[in-house]
C-alpha positions as CSV (number, residue, x, y, z in Angstrom):
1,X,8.9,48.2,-16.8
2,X,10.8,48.1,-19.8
3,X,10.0,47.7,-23.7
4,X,12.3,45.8,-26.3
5,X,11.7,46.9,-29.9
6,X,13.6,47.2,-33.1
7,X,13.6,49.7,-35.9
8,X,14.5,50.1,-39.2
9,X,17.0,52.8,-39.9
10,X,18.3,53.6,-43.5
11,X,21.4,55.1,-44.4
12,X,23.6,53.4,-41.9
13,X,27.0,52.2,-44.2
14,X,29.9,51.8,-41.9
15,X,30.7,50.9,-37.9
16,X,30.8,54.8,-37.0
17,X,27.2,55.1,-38.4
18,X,26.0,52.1,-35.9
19,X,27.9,53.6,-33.4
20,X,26.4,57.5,-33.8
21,X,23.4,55.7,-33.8
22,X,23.6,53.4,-30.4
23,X,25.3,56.7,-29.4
24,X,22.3,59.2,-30.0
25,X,19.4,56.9,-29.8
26,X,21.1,55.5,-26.2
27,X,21.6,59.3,-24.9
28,X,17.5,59.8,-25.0
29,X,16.3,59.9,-21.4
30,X,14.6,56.8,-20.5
31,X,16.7,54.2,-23.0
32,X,18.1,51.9,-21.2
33,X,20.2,49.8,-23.8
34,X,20.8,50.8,-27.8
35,X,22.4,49.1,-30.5
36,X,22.7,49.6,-33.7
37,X,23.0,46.9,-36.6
38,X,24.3,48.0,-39.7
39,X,23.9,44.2,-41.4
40,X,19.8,44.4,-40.7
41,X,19.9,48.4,-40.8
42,X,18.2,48.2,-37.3
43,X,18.4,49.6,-34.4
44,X,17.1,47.6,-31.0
45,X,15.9,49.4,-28.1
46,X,15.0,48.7,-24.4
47,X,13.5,51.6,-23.1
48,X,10.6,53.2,-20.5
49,X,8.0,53.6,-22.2
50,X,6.5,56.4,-20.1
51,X,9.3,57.8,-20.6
52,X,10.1,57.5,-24.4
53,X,8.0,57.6,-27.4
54,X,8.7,56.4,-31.1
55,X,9.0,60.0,-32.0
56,X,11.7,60.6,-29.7
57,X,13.7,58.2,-30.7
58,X,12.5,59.2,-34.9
59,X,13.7,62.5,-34.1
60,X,17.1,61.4,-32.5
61,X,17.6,59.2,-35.3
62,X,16.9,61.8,-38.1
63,X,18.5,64.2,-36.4
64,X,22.4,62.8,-37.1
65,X,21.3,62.1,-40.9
66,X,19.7,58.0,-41.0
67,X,16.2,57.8,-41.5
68,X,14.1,56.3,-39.5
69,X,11.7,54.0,-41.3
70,X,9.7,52.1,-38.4
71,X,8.7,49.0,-36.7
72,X,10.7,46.1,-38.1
73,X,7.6,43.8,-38.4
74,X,8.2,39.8,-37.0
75,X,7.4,38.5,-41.0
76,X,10.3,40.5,-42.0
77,X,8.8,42.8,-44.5
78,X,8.9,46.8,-44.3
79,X,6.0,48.3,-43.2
80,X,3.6,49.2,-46.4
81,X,5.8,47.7,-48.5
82,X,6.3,44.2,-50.0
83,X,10.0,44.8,-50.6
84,X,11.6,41.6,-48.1
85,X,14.3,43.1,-45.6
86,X,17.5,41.3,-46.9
């Protein structure tokens, strides 16, 4: 069983940044799909989630140099924060 989520990642500015990030984020064991979005500054995941944790994939993601922000929430705002995602 499988688990879809996005996240929001800051610092993304070019393709090469989506891709490290698909790239690093997908090499985690127990991701089954990654992709990175630079327009949205997200990155979707499918992934086991016995597997994988949030912090995992945090780690991963601050590991190359993005930060990883969180859960993109469905209303579109950033979590604890009334600043809309554009």
């Amino acid at each position: 069983m499988t688990k879809k989520e996005s996240y929001l990642v800051e610092g993304m500015t070019c393709s090469g940044c989506e891709r490290t990030v698909s790239k690093v984020v997908g090499n985690i064991e127990g991701v089954t799909s990654s992709k990175a979005d630079l327009k949205s500054s997200t990155v979707s995941v499918e992934y086991d989630p016995s597997k994988v944790t949030i912090d995992k994939i945090k780690n991963a993601v601050n590991g190359v140099g993005y930060k990883f922000v969180g859960q993109r929430p469905a209303d579109g705002q950033r979590e604890g924060s009334d600043e809309a995602i554009s």
